[in-house]
C-alpha positions as CSV (number, residue, x, y, z in Angstrom):
1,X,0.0,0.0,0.0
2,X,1.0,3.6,-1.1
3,X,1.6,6.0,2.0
4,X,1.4,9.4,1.6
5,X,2.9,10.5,5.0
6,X,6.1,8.5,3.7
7,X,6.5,10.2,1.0
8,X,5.6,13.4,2.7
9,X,8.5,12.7,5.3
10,X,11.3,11.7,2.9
11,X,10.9,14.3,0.0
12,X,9.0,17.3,1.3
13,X,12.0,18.1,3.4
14,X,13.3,19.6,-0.4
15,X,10.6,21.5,-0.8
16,X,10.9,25.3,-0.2
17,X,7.6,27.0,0.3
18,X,8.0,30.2,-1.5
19,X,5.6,32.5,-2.6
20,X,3.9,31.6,-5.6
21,X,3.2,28.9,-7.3
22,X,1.6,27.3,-10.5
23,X,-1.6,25.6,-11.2
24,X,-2.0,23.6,-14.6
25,X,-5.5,22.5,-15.7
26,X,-6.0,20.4,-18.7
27,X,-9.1,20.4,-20.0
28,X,-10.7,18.9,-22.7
29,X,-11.4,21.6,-24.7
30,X,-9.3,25.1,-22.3
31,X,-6.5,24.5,-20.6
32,X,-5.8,27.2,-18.0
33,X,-2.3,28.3,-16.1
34,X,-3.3,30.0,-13.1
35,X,0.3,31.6,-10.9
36,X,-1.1,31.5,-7.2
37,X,-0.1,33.5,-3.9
38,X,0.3,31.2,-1.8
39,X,0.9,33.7,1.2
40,X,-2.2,35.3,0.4
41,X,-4.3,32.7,-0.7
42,X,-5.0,34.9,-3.9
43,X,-4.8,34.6,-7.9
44,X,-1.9,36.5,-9.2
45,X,-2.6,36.0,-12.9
46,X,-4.4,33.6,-15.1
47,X,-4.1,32.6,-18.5
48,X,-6.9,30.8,-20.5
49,X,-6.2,28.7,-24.2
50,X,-7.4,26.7,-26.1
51,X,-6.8,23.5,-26.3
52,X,-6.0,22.6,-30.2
53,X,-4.8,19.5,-29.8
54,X,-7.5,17.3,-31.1
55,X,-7.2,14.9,-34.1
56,X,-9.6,14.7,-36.9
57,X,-10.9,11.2,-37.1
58,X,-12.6,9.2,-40.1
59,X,-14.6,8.0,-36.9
60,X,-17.3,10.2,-35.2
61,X,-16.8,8.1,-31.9
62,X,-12.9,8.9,-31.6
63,X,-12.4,11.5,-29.5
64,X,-7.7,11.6,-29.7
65,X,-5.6,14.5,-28.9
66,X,-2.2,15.3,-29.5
67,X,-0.3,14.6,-26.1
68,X,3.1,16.1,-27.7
69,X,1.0,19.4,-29.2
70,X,-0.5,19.5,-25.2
71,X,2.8,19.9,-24.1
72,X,3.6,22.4,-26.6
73,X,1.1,24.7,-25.5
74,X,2.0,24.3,-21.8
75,X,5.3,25.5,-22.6
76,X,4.1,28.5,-24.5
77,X,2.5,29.4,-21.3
78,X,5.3,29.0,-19.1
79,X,7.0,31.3,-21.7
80,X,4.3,34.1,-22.2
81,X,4.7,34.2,-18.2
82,X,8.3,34.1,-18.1
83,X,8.5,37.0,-15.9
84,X,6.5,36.3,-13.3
85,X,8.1,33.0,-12.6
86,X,11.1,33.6,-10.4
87,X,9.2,33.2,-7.1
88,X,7.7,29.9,-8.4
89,X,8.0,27.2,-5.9
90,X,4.8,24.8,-6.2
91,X,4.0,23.4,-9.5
92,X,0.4,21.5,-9.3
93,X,-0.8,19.9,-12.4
94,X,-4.6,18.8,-12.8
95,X,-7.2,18.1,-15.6
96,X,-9.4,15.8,-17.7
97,X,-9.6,12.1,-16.3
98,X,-10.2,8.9,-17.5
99,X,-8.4,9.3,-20.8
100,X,-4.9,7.6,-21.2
101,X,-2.0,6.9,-23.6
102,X,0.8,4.6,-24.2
103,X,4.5,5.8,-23.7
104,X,7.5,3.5,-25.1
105,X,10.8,3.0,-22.7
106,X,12.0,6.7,-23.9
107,X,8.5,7.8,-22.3
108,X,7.3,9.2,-25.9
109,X,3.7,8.6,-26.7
110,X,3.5,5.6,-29.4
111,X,-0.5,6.4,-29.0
112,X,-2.4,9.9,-29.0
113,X,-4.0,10.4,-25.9
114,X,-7.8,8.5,-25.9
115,X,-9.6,10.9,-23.9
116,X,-12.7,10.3,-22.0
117,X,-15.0,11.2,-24.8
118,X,-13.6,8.7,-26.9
119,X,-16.7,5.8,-27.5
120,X,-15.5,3.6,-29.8
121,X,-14.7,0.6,-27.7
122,X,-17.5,-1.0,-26.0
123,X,-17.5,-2.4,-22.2
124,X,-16.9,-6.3,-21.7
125,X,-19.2,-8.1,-19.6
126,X,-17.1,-8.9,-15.9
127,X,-17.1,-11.9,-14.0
128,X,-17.7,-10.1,-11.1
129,X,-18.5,-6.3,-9.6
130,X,-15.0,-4.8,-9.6
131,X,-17.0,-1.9,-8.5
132,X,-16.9,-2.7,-5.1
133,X,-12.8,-2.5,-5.3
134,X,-12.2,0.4,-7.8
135,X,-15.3,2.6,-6.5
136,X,-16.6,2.8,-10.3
137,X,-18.0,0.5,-13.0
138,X,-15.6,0.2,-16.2
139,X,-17.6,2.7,-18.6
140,X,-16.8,3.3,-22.3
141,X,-13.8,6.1,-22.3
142,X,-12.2,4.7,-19.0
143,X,-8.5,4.7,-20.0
144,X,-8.1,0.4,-19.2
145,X,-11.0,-0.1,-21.7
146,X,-9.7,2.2,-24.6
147,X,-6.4,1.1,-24.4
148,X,-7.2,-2.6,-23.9
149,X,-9.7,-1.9,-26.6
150,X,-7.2,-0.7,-28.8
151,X,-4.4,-3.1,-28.7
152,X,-6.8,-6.0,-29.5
153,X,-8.1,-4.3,-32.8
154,X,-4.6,-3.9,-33.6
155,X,-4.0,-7.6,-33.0
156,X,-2.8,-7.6,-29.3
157,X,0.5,-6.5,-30.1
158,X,2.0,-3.7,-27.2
159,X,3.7,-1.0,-28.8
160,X,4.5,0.7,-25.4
161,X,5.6,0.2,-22.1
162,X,3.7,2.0,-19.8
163,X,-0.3,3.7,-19.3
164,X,-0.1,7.7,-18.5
165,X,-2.3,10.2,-18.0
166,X,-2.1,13.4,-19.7
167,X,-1.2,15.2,-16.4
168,X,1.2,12.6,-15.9
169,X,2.8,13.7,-19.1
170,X,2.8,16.7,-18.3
171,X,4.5,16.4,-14.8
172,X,7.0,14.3,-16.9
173,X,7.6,16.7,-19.3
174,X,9.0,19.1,-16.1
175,X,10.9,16.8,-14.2
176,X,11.6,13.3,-15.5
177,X,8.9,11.4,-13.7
178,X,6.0,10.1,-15.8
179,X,4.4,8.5,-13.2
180,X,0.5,8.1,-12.3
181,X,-1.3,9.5,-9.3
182,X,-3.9,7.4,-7.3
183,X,-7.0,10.0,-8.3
184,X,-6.6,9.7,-12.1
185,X,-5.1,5.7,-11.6
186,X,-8.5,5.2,-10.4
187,X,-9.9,7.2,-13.3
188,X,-9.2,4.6,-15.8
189,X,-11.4,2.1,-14.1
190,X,-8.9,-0.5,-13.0
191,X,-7.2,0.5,-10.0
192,X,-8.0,-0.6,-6.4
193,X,-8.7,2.6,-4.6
194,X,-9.7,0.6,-0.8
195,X,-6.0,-1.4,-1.1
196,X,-4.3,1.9,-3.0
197,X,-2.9,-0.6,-6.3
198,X,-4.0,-2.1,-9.8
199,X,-6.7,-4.7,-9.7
200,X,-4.7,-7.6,-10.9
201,X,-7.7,-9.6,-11.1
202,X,-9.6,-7.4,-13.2
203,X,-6.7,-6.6,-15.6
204,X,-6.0,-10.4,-16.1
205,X,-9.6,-10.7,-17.1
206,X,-9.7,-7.9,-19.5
207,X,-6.2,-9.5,-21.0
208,X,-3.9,-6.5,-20.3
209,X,-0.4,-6.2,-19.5
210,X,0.1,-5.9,-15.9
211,X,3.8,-4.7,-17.0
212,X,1.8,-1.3,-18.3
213,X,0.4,-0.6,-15.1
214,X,3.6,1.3,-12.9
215,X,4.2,3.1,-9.6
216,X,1.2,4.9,-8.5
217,X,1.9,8.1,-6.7
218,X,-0.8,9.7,-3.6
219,X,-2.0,13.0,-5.2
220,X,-0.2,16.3,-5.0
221,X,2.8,15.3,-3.2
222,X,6.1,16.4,-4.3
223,X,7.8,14.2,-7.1
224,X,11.2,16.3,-8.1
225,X,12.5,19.4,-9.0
226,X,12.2,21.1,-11.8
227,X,14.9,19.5,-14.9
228,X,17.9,22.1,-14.4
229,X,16.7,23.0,-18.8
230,X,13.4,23.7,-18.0
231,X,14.1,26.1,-14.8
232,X,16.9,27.7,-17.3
233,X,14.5,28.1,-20.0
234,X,11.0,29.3,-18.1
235,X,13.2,31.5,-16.0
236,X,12.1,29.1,-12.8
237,X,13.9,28.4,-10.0
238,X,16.0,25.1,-9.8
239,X,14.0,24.4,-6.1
240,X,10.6,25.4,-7.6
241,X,9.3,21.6,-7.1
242,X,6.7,19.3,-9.1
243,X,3.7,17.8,-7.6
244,X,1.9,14.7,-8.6
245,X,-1.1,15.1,-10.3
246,X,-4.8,15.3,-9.0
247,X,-8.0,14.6,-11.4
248,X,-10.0,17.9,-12.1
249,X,-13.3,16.5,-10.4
250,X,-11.2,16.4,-7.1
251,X,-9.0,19.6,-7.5
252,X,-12.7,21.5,-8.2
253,X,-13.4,20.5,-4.8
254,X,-10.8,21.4,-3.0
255,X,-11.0,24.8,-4.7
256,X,-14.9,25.0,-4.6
257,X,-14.6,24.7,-0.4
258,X,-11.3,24.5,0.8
259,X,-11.8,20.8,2.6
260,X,-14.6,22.5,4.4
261,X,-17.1,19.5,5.2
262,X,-19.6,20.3,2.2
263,X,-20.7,19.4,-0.9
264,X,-20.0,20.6,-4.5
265,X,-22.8,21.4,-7.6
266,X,-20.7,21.9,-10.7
267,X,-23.1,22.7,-13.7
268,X,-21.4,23.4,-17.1
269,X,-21.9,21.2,-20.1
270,X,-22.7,18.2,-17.6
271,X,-23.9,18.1,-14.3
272,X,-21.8,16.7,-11.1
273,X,-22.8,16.2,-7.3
274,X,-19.5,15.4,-5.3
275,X,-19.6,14.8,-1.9
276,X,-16.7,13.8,0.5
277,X,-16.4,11.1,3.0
278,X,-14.7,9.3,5.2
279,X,-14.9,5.6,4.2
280,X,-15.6,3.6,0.6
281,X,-19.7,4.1,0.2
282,X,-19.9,2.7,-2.9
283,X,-23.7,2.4,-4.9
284,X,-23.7,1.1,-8.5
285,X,-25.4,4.4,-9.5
286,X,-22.2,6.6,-8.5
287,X,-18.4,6.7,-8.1
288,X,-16.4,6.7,-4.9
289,X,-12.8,8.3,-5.8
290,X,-9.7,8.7,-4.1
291,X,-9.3,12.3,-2.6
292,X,-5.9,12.8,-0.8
293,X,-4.2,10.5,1.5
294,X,-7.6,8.5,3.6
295,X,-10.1,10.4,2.1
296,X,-13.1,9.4,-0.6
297,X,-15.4,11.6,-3.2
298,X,-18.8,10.3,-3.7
299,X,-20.0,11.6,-7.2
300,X,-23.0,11.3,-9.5
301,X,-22.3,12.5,-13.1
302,X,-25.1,13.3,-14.9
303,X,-24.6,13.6,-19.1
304,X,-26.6,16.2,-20.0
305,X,-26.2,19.1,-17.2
306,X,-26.3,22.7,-18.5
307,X,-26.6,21.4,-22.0
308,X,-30.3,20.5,-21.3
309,X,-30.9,24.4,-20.7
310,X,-29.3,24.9,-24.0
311,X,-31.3,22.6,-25.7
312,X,-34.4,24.9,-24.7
313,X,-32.4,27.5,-25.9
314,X,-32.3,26.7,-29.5
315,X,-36.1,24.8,-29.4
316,X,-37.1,28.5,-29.1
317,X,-34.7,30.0,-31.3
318,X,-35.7,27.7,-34.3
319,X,-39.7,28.1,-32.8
320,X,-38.9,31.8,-33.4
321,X,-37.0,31.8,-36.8
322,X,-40.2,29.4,-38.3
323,X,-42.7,32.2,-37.7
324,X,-40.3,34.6,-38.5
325,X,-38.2,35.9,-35.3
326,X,-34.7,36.3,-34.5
327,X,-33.1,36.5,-31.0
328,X,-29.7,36.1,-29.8
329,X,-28.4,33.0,-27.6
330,X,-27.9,35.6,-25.1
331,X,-31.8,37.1,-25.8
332,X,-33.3,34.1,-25.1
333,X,-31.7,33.0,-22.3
334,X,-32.6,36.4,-20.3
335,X,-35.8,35.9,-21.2
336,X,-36.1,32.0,-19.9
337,X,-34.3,33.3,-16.8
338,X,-37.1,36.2,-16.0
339,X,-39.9,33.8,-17.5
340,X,-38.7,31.3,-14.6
341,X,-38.2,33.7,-11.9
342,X,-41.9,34.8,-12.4
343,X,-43.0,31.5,-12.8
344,X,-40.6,29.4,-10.0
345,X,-42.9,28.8,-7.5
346,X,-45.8,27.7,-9.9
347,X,-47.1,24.0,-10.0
348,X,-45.7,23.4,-13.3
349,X,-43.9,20.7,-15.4
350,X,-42.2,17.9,-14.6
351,X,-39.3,17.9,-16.9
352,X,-37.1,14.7,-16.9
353,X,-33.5,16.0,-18.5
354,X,-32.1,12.4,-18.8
355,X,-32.1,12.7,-22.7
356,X,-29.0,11.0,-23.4
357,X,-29.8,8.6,-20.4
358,X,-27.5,7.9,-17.9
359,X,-24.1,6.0,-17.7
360,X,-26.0,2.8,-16.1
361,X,-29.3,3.1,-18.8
362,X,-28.4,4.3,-21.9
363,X,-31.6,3.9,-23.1
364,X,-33.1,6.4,-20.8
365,X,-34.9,9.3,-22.7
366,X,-36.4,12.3,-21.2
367,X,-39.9,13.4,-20.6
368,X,-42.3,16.0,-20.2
369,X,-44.9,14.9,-17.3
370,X,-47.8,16.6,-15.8
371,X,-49.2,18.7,-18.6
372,X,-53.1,19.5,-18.0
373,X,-55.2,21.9,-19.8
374,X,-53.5,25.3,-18.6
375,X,-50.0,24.4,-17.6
376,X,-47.8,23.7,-21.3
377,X,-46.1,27.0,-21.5
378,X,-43.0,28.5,-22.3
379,X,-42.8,29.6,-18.3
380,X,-43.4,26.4,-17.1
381,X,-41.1,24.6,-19.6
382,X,-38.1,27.1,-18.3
383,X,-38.5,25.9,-14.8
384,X,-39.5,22.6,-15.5
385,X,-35.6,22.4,-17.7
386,X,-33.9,24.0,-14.5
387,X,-35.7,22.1,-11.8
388,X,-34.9,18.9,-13.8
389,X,-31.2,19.6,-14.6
390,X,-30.5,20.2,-10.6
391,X,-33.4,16.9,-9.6
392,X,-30.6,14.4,-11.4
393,X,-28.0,15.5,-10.0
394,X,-29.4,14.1,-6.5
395,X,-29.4,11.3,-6.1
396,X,-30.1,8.8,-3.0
397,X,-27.3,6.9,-2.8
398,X,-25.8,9.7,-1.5
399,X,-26.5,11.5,1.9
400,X,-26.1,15.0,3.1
401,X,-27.4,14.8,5.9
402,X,-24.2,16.8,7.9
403,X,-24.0,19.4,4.8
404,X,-25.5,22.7,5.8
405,X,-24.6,24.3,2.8
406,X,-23.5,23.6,-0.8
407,X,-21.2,25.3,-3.1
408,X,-22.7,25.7,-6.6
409,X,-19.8,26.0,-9.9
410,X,-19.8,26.0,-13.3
411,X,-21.0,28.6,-16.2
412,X,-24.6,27.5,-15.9
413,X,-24.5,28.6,-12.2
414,X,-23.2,31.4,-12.8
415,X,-24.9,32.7,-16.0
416,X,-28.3,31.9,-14.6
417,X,-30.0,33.9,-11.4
418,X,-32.6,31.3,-10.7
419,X,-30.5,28.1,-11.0
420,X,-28.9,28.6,-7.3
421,X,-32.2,29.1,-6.3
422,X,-33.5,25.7,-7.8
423,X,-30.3,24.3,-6.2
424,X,-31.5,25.7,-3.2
425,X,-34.3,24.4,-3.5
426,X,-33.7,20.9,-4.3
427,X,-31.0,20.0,-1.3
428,X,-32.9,21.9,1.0
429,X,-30.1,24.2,1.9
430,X,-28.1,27.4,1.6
431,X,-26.5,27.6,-1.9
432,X,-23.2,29.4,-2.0
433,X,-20.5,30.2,-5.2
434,X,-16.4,29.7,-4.4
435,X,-14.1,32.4,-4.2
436,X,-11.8,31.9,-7.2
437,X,-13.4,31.0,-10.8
438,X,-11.1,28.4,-11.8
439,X,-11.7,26.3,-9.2
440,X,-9.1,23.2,-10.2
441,X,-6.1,24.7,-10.9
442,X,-6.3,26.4,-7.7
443,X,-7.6,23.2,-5.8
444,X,-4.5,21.5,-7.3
445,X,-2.3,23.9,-5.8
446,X,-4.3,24.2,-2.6
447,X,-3.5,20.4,-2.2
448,X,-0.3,20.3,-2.6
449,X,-0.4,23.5,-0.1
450,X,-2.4,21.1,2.2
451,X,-0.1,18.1,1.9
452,X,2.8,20.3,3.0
453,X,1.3,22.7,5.5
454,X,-2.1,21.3,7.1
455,X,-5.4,22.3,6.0
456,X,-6.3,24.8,8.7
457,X,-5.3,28.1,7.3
458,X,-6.8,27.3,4.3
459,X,-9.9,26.2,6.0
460,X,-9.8,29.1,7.9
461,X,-9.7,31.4,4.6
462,X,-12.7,29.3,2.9
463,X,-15.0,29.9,6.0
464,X,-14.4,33.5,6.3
465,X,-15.4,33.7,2.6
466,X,-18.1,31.5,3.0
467,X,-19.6,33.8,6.0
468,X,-19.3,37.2,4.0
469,X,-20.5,35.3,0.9
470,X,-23.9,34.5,2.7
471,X,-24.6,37.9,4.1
472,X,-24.1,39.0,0.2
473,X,-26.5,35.9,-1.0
474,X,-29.2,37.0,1.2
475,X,-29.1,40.6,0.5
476,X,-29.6,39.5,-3.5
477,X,-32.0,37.3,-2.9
478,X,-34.3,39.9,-1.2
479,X,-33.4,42.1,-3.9
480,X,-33.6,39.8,-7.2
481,X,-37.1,38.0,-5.9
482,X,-38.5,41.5,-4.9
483,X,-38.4,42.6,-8.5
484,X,-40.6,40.0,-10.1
C-alpha cells in the first residue's frame, strides 16, 4: 500500500515554500495556467487557451488528442509568463480524467491520448463487480477499456511500455517522472482505490499487461524538481518543485470549499454532485474516488447538465425563426431566466432532463410529465428544464445529511439567477459560489499546499469567505425576488 505521510516525510524536506506557485489545468477543450499566492491565498494571474490538440478522425466516436502538441502549448504558457516565474516554488498539475496513452521506454507517446470522450470501444461483460474494489464500473472512455480496446483491434501486439495520464505527461515533461497518481489511476477504471494498487484480477480478465500498469503516486505530493533545462529556459527556480497530479473533479473541490465538510454542484456542459467522505460508500449508481491520503469523493455524473438548458435555448430560437423571429443565444436565455423567476414557485412541469440517459441506462430518454389543460407554456417549460437539470444531479445513494450548505460552480451557475435558487431548493439548503473561478487549478495547488502545511489556514480562509459570501446571497436574494 502507497503511503502518503512516507513520502511526505522523505521528500518534502526539499521542498521550499516560497511565494507563488503554478496551477496547470487540462481540460478537454481550455487549458488554463493560473500563478497562485500562496501567502495570500489569492490569484496573481491567469491565462486561458485553447486547447487545439484534437485529431480529426474518419470515426465520429474517436475522441484523440495530441499529447506532444499539449505539451507544446503548456510550454508557450510557461513562456508568455516568463517573468513572473522567479518566485515559483509549487508546480500543481490537474485536468481531464479517465483518458490515457501509451508511452515507449523513452517515455514518448507511441498512441495519442484516448480521452474520455472517446466511445468507440464498447465495455466487456465482468465476472464479477470490480466496483466494489475500484469505487466505479468500467464505462466506455475509462482509460483500461480504450487502451485494452485498442491493442486488440490492432492484433494484441504492445507498442508501449507504460499507461499515463495526460497530467502525468505533463509532470513528466517538467521533471523526469512520468508516473500516475492514485485520483486519475483510479480514473481509468482498473485500480484498487480501498487497497491503493491495480486490480490484478480485473486486468488479467480484461487480458492487459500488468507490466503497463507502474508506480502509482498519492495525489499532490512532491515528485522532483524542476529539470535544471526547463528552470533555465521558463526563467524558474532550480528548487521550484513538481507535484503529482490530481484529477480535475477532485481539485474543483478542494478549490470549490477548501476541505470544508460540504458538498459541491458543478453545472457546465454536464452536471456533477461530489460529496466527500470518510470511508468507501460505494452504490452502482455513483463513483467513490480517491481524494488525498484516507479520504473518498462520492459523485453522481449526470450527461446532460447545463446542455439540457441549452437545448431549450435553441427549441425556441428555431420556434422563433419558423414564424419569423430572430433572438440572440444571449436574448433568449434572459428571457427563460425572468420567465422562470416569475414563474418558480408555480405547480408546473415535470421535466425529466435524462435525454442521453444515464451511464447505467443508456436507453433512458427524457420526458415531459404533468401537462393538463392550462399548464404547457413556455414559463413552465423554463423551470420545469432548470428544476430537472439540478433533480438528477441528486441522487439517493448519496446523503447529506451533515451538509448545511453547498457550493454551486460552473458557467450554468453562474450565467443563470434562478439556477442557485433551484439548487436551493432541491437539497434543502443554503447555496453558495467559491471564491476563485477556476476552481481546479487552484484546488491542485491548494492540495499540494495542504499536503505540505495542514489544511487549517486554508480552512480558515474558505469559512471567512463563506460567512461574508452569505450575508451577500441573502441581501440579493431579497433584492432579485423583490423585482418579479
Amino acid at each position: 500500500m502507497i503511503n502518503a505521510k512516507d513520502i511526505l516525510q522523505t521528500e518534502s524536506q526539499f521542498v521550499e515554500i516560497g511565494r507563488h506557485a503554478i496551477g496547470i489545468d487540462i481540460g478537454t477543450s481550455t487549458i488554463c495556467f493560473t500563478i497562485f499566492d500562496i501567502d495570500t491565498l489569492s490569484v496573481i494571474s491567469m491565462r486561458n487557451t485553447d486547447n487545439t490538440s484534437s485529431i480529426n478522425h474518419s470515426d465520429p466516436r474517436a475522441h484523440e488528442q495530441n499529447p506532444s502538441k499539449i505539451w507544446e502549448i503548456i510550454e508557450n504558457l510557461f513562456l508568455q509568463s516568463k517573468e513572473e516565474l522567479s518566485l515559483v516554488r509549487i508546480i500543481a498539475i490537474t485536468g481531464q480524467m479517465h483518458g490515457a496513452i501509451l508511452l515507449d521506454d523513452d517515455n514518448i507517446p507511441v498512441s495519442n491520448l484516448l480521452t474520455w470522450r472517446d466511445a468507440r470501444y464498447s465495455v466487456g461483460q465482468a465476472s464479477k463487480d470490480f466496483g466494489k474494489m475500484n469505487g466505479c464500473t468500467l464505462h466506455v472512455g475509462y482509460g483500461a477499456n480504450s487502451i485494452s480496446r485498442m491493442l486488440r483491434t490492432q492484433g494484441g501486439d504492445t507498442p508501449g511500455r507504460k499507461i499515463c495520464s495526460i497530467e502525468s505527461f505533463i509532470m513528466g515533461k517538467l521533471c523526469g517522472n512520468f508516473c500516475v497518481d492514485e485520483s486519475l489511476a483510479a480514473s481509468f477504471g482498473c485500480f484498487d482505490i480501498v487497497n491503493k494498487c491495480w486490480n490484478e484480477e480485473q486486468l488479467e480478465e480484461m487480458g492487459i499487461n500488468r507490466s503497463l500498469f507502474g508506480y502509482v503516486f498519492p495525489s499532490c505530493v512532491p515528485v522532483a524538481k524542476i529539470l535544471p533545462a526547463n528552470s533555465k529556459r521558463y526563467g524558474l527556480s532550480l528548487d521550484a518543485t513538481v507535484f503529482a497530479p490530481i484529477g480535475d473533479n477532485q481539485a474543483s473541490v478542494i478549490g470549490a470549499t477548501g476541505f470544508l465538510n460540504t458538498g459541491v454542484v458543478n453545472i457546465g456542459t454536464s452536471g456533477q454532485l461530489s460529496v466527500p467522505c470518510s470511508s468507501m460508500l460505494y452504490s452502482k449508481s455513483i463513483e467513490v474516488r480517491p481524494l488525498l491520503e484516507t479520504g473518498f469523493l462520492q459523485v453522481y455524473s449526470s450527461l446532460c447538465g447545463g446542455w439540457s438548458y441549452a437545448y431549450l435555448k435553441d427549441f425556441c430560437k428555431d420556434l422563433l425563426a419558423k414564424f419569423g423571429f430572430s433572438l440572440s443565444d444571449g436574448q433568449v436565455y434572459a428571457v427563460l431566466d425572468s420567465l422562470a423567476v416569475d414563474s418558480f414557485e408555480s405547480e408546473g412541469l415535470v421535466v425529466d432532463t435524462r435525454f442521453l440517459g444515464t451511464r447505467e441506462d443508456s436507453l433512458l430518454r427524457g420526458e415531459i410529465c404533468e401537462i393538463d389543460t392550462q399548464n404547457l407554456n413556455i414559463s413552465n417549460l423554463a423551470v420545469g428544464f432548470i428544476q430537472g437539470i439540478v433533480r438528477e444531479l441528486h441522487p439517493p445513494a448519496i446523503r447529506l445529511d451533515s451538509i448545511s450548505f453547498i457550493v454551486a460552480s460552473g458557467n450554468s451557475v453562474r450565467k443563470s439567477p434562478i439556477m442557485k435558487r433551484a439548487i436551493e431548493q432541491e437539497f434543502g439548503c443554503v447555496c453558495m459560489e467559491p471564491p476563485f473561478l477556476e476552481e481546479a487549478s487552484v484546488g491542485a495547488v491548494l492540495g499540494c499546499l495542504a499536503n505540505i502545511e495542514g489544511k487549517e489556514r486554508i480552512q480558515a480562509f474558505y469559512q471567512k469567505h463563506f460567512e461574508k459570501n452569505e450575508t451577500t446571497e441573502n441581501t440579493m436574494r431579497t433584492i432579485l425576488y423583490s423585482n418579479y
